[in-house]
C-alpha positions in Angstrom: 9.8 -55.6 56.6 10.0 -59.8 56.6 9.1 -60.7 53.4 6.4 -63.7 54.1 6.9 -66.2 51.2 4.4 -68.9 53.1 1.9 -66.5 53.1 2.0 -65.8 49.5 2.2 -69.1 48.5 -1.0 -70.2 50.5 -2.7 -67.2 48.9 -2.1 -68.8 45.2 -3.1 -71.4 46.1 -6.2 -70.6 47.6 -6.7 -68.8 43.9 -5.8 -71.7 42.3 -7.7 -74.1 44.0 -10.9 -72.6 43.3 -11.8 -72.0 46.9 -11.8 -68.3 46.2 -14.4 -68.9 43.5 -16.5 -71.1 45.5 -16.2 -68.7 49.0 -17.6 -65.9 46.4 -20.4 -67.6 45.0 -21.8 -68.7 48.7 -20.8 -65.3 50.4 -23.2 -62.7 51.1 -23.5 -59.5 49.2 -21.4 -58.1 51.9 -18.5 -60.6 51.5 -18.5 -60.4 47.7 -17.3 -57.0 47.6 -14.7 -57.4 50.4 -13.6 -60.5 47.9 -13.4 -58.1 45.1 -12.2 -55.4 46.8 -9.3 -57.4 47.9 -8.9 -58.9 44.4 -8.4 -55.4 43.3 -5.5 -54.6 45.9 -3.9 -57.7 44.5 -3.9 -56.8 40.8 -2.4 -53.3 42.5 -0.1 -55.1 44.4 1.2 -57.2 41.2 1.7 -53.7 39.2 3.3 -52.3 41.7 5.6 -55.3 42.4 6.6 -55.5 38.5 7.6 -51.5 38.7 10.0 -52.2 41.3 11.3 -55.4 40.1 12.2 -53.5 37.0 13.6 -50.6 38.7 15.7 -53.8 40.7 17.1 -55.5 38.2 18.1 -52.0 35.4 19.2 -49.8 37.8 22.2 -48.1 36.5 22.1 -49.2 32.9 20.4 -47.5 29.9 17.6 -49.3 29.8 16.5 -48.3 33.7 17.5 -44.7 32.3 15.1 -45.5 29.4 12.7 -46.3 32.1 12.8 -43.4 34.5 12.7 -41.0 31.2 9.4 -42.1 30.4 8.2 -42.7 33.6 7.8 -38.9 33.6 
């Protein structure tokens, strides 16, 4: 997988900016919930993201064993 650091920098700042906001509040009902919606798979994305960064940086010490123990 190519990791697309452009991409994700043009997506912050299009939250940033306030563009997101603005696009929203002029979209159709429609829209709005595909806005939302794809919100929400970024707030999933982040989560996901942090698990594996911290699965990335402890594995194989005790605290990443600390982790995976109450991870279950």
């Amino acid at each position: 997988m190519i990791l697309d650091e452009k991409y994700i920098d043009e997506l912050i700042e299009y939250l940033r900016s306030g563009n997101l906001a603005e696009d929203f509040e002029y979209s159709t009902e429609e829209r709005r919930y595909e806005i939302l919606d794809f919100l929400e798979k970024l707030m999933e994305l982040g989560e996901v993201a942090d698990e594996a960064a911290t699965k990335i940086i402890f594995k194989n010490t005790q605290l990443g064993a600390f982790f995976e123990n109450n991870q279950k």
